[in-house]
N, C-alpha and C positions, 0 to 999 in steps of 0.2 A: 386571128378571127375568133371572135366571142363563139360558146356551143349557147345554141339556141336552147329554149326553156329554163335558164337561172334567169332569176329576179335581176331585170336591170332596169336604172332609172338614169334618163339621159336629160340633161341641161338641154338649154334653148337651143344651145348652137348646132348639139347634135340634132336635134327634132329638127330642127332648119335645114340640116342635111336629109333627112327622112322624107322631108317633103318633095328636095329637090330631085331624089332618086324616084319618088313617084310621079312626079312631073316628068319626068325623060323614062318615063316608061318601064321601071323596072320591074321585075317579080314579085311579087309578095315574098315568095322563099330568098329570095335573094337579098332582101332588105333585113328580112328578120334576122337572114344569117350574119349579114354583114355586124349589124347593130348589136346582135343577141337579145334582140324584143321577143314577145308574143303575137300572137295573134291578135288579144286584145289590143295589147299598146299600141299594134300597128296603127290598127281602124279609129282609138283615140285619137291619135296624132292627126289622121286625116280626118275625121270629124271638126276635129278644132283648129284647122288649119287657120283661116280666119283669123281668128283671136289670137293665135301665136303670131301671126306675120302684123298683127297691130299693133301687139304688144311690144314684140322688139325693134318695130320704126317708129315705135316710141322715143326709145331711150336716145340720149344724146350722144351716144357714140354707141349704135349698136353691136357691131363688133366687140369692144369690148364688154357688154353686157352681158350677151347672149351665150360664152362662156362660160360665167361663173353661178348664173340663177337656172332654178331646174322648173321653178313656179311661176304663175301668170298672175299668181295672186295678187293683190295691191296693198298699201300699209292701213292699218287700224285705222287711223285718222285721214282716211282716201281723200277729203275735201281739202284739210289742212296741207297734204302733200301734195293734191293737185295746182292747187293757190301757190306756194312756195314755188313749184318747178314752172309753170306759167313763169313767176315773177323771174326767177332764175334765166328762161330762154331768153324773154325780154334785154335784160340785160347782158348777156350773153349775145344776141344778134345786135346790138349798142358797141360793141368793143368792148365793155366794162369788166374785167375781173371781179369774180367774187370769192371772198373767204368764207373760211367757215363760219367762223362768226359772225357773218352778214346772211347765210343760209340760217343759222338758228336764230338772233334776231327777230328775221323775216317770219319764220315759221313763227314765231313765239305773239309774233303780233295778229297771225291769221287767224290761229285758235284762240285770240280774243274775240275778233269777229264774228267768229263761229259760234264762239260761249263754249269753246273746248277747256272746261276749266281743270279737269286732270290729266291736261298735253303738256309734256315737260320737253322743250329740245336738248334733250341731253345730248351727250359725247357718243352715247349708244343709239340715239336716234340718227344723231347726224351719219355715222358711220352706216348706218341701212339707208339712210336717203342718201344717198351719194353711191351704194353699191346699187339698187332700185335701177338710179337713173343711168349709171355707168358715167360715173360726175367723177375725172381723173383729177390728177392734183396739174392745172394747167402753169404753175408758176415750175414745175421741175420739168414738162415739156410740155408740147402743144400736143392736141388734136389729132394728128396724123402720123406723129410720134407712139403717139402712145396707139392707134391702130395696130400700127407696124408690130410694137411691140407685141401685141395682143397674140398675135399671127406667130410667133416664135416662142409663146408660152406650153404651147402642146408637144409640141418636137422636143422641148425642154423638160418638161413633163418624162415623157417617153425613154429620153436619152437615161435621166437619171433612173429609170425603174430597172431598166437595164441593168445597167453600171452597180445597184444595189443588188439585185440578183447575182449579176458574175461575182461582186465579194463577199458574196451573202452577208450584208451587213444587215442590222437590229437597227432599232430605233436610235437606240441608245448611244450609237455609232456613230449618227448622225450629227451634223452641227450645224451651225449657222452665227455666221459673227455680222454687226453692223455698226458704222459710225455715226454718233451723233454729236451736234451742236450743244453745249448747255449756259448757259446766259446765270451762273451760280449766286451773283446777287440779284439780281431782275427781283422788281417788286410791281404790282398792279399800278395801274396810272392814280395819283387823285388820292393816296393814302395819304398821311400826315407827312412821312419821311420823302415821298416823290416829289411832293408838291415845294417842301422846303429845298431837297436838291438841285432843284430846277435852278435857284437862284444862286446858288453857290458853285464857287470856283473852282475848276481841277478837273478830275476825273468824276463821270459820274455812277453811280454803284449801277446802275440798270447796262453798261456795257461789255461789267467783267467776263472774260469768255473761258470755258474751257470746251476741250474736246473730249469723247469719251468712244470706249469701242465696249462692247456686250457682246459676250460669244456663249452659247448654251447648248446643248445637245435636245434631238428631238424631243424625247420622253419629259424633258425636266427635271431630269435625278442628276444633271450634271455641269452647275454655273457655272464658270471660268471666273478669275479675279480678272476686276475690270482693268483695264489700266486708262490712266487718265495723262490727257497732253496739255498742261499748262505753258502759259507766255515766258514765265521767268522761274528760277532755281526756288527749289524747296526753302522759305526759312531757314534760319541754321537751329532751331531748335525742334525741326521736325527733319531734319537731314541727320540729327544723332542719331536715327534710331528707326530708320528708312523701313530697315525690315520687318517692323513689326505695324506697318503701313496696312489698311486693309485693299488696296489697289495697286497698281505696279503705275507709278509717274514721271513722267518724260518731260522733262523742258522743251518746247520749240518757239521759233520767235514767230513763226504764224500761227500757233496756236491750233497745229492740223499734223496728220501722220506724214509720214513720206516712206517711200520704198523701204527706205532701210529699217526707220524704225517698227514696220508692220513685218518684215523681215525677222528683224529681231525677234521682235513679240513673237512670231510661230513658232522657232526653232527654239527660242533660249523658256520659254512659256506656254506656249499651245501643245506643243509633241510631250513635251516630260509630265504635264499636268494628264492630258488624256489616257498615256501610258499607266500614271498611277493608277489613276481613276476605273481604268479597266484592271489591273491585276488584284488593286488591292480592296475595291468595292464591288465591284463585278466578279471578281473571283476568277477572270478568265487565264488560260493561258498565255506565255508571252509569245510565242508563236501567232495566237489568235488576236491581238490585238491589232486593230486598223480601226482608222475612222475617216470620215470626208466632211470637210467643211465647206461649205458654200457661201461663196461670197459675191458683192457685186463688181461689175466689170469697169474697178476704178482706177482712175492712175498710179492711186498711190499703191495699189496691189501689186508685185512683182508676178511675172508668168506663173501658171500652174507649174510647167515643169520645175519652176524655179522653187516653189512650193511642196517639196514633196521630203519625207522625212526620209532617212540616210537606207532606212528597209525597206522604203517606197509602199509602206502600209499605210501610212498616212498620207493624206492627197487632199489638194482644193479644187474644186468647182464653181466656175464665173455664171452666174445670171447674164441669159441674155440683157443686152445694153436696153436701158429704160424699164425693165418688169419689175424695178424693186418693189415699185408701189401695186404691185398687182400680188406678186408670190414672194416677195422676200417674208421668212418669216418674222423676223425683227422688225417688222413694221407693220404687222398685223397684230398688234396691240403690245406689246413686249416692253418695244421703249418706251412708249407711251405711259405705261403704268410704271415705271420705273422713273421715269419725269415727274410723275406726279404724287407719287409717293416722297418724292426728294422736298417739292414744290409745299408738301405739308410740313416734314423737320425741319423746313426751310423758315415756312412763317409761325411756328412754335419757338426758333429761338431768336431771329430775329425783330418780333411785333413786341411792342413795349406795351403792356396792360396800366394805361392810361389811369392816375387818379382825378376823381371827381375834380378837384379845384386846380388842375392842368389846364392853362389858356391856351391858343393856338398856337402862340409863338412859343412856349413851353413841346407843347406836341411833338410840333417839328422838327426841333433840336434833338431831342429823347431820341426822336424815331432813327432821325438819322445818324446818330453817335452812334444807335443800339447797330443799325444795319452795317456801318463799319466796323466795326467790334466782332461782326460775323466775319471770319478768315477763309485763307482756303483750308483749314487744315479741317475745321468744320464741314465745309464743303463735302470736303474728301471722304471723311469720315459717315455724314449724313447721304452723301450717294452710295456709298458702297453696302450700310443699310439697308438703303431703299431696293438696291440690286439684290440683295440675304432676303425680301419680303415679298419680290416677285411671286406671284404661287407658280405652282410647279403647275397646275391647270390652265394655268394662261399662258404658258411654255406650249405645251402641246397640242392647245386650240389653235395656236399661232401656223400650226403647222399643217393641220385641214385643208385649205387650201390647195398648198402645193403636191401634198401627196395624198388627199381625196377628191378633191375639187368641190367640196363645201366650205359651205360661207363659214370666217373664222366667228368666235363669238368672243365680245368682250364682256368682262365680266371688272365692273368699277366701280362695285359698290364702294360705296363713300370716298370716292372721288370724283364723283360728276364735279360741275363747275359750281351748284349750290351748294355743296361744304365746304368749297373754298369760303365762298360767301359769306356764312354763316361763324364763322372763326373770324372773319375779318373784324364783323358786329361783334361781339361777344371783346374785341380789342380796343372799341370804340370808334375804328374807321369806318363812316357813317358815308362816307362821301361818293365811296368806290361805287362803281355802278357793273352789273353783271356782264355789260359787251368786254369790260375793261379788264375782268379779270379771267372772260375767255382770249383775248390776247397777251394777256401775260402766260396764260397755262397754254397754248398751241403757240407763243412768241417764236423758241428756238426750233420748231419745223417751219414755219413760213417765213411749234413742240408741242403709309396711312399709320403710316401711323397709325391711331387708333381711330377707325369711324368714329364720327359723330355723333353723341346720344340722341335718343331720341326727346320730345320733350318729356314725358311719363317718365323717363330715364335719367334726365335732368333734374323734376323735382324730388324726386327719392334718393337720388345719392346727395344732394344739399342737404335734406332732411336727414341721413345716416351723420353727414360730416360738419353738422354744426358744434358739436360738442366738441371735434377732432379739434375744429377752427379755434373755438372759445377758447380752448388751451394756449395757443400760440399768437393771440388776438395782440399782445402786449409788442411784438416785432412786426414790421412793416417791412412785408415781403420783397416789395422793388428793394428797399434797401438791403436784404438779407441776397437778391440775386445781385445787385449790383458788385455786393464782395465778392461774391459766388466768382463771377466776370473775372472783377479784378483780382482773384486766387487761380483762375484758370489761367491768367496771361503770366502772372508771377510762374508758376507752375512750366507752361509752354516755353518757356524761355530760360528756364534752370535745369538742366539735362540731369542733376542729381534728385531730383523732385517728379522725373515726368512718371515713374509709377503709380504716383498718387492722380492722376487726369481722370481717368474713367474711375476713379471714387467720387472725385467733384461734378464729373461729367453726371450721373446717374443723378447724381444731389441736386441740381442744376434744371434735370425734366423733370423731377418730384415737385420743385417748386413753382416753374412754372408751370404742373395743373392745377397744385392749391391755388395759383394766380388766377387763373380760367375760375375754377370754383366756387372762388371769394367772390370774384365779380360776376359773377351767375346768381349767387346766392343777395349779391346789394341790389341787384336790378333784375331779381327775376319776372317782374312783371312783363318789364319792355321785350325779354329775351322770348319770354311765351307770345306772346303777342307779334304774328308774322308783320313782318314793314311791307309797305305798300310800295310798288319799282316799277319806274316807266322807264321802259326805252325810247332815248331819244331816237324818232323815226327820219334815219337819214338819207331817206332813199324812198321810191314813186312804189306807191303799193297798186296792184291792179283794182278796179274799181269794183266789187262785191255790193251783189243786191243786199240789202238788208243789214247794209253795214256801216257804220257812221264811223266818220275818219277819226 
């Protein structure tokens, strides 16, 4: 029982309780005590009964809404969002599944209507319209799944604040590991190199699959090396020399964990690295070392007890079945930016910087040699970066949620879906269209390098690096990267040569931003000059006064 008179601020679902206890008649003292309100908050609550009980028969699955929002308030562009969630029921009471990319889309096309001309549907919008509506992810379960779920989120909650109490554990302490899909060649539909693979025989670069697991502690002072589960056996020029691997890699022939090897991974990797990490960064005692990981309630998990390190200071903890997408914190933006940070190294070394008298059928070929040329050893290398770049603050917003019960915030600067966009341009891939390249970046869930200048930021560093360029105007950079390539594979494949890789490797991202550069600086008109993008509209907009289709 809460002591009455501390500051408390209760979510909808509690206020929904408040109300029902005044409806059955309860005391005033007995409610306050219950709750730990005021006197104020009480009489708010029942003032605005009303407005609270419309607002959460509102949302599309009220139950799950109504525990994670504390406000009644509605979003900045209340018209744009009401238009979108309209359109969204509609087809929701049709049987129609809809993606994300078909909610941003839609929204993108309303605040035309509107003349909302500074409504962006970001990844950050999307993620509040969907937490708004209580808009679950209906492809990992239904409706009444994810209710149920809802309803075993608090007792979950509860159990572990406990559990953290009796071992008095820190933040720090804390973990959380999750597995994902990653699709490591996957390129946007409609680029040079997609368009020409379509036609060609074999295997196609948009299927290659890895799997990948991310484990981090609450605070974010403590990433795990990832380990990665590929189809087939390391190269044998990167099997010399395994251990100086930035990942821990597993061959499987489905390309997914199994008991044993998540087994492995905790005991021969999870217990020894924590251990360190608390004696020799943390400074604690060996005595005082314990931690608890939390994970989802998956097959390929072995039991908790199974789970427990030989002093039984180390321990796992299973999410109730179905809340990942509610409280896991690994999916409250974590992988997400680690995907897309990957999703940038990814099109920096694989995009061919197009020259001017390139035909189509030239394009093509370029594109697609170049995306094959991309390994997995690249791969490996450019994920486990992108994992080194996660910030340690979107580690521990990740974690809000489950142990405040506030909304996580993501933070994507220059990774929304229009810097993809814009790198695309800038490589001459004119074709791609913006739905195209939100399913390639959300592809592996249904899934920065350096942000993108600004343009002010663009003409000033052309104007410092023209003189840099004029010096080295006399070599022709594809051709200076193309050896680059072919010294990296010579190199990858001669076990007495592989110290020299990360010389080449370094020399390899220098030159392709002089490439970016160069061709910034031959066409900086077109680059300043924003393109004009219609989305093809494929799908019934609701009918809007004052709005021409």
């Amino acid at each position: 029982m809460n002591k009455r008179g501390k500051y408390t601020t209760l979510n909808l679902e509690e206020k929904m309780k408040v109300l029902s206890r005044i409806e059955a008649g309860r005391s005033l003292k007995s409610v306050m005590d219950e709750f730990g309100i005021s006197k104020s908050t009480f009489y708010d609550i029942k003032k605005n009964k009303k407005l609270i009980l419309d607002f959460v028969l509102k949302q599309d699955m009220p139950l799950v809404g109504a525990e994670k929002r504390k406000r009644t308030t509605g979003a900045k562009y209340g018209d744009v969002d009401d238009a979108v969630y309209m359109w969204y029921q509609q087809k929701r009471s049709a049987g129609v599944p809809v993606r994300g990319v078909e909610l941003q889309a839609a929204a993108e096309r309303f605040a035309q209507c509107f003349g909302r001309t500074d409504f962006k549907a970001s990844t950050g919008w999307l993620f509040r319209f969907r937490n708004r509506h209580a808009i679950g992810n209906r492809k990992a379960c239904g409706e009444q799944v994810l209710r149920s779920a809802s309803e075993n989120v608090e007792p979950f909650r509860q159990k572990l604040s406990m559990l953290i109490k009796e071992e008095k554990l820190c933040l720090a302490q804390l973990y959380s590991g999750d597995e994902t899909d990653l699709f490591w060649k996957s390129m946007p539909e409609n680029t040079q190199a997609s368009r020409k693979d379509i036609c060609l025989p074999g295997r196609k670069i948009n299927k290659e699959q890895l799997s990948a697991l991310l484990c981090a502690n609450a605070d974010g002072t403590h990433k795990l090396k990832s380990i990665i589960i590929g189809k087939s056996k390391l190269p044998r020029s990167v099997k010399e020399d395994t251990c100086t691997l930035p990942v821990i890699y597993k061959p499987s022939k489905d390309v997914w964990f199994t008991r044993e090897s998540f087994s492995e991974w905790f005991f021969q990797n999870f217990v020894p690295e924590v251990k360190h990490f608390q004696v020799n960064v943390l400074r604690f005692h060996e005595e005082d070392v314990r931690a608890l990981l939390l994970l989802d309630n998956s097959p390929v998990h072995p039991s908790t007890e199974s789970l427990t390190s030989e002093d039984g200071r180390i321990k796992c903890m299973f999410f109730p079945h179905d809340t990942s997408t509610l409280i896991q914190p690994m999916n409250q933006g974590v992988i997400l930016s680690c995907k897309r940070l990957y999703r940038w190294k990814q099109l920096e070394e694989s995009l061919v910087i197009f020259e001017e008298s390139d035909d189509e059928q030239d394009k093509g070929e370029k594109g697609v040699s170049k995306i094959k040329i991309y390994n997995i050893k690249s791969a490996i290398f450019n994920w486990a970066k992108s994992w080194d770049e996660v910030k340690q603050i979107t580690i521990a917003n990740a974690w809000e949620n489950l142990l405040y019960k506030k909304e996580p915030e993501y933070d994507l600067q220059g990774l929304e879906d229009g810097d993809y966009r814009e790198i695309l341009e800038k490589c001459g891939e004119l074709e791609t269209k913006l739905d195209d390249d939100r399913v390639w970046l959300n592809g592996d869930e249904e899934e920065k390098g350096s942000p993108p200048k600004t343009k002010g930021g663009i003409t000033k560093e052309v104007v410092q690096k023209v003189g840099a360029e004029e010096q080295t105007a006399e070599f022709k950079l594809s051709d200076v990267r193309k050896s680059l390539d072919y010294l990296l594979d010579f190199v990858d494949a001669t076990p007495e040569f592989q110290r020299f890789h990360f010389t080449l490797k370094e020399m390899q991202q220098e030159i392709i931003k002089k490439q970016f550069q160069s061709r910034i600086h031959s066409r900086i008109g077109s680059f300043l000059k924003r393109r004009p993008h219609n989305i093809k509209d494929s799908f019934n907009m609701p009918s809007t006064s004052g709005c021409s289709n």
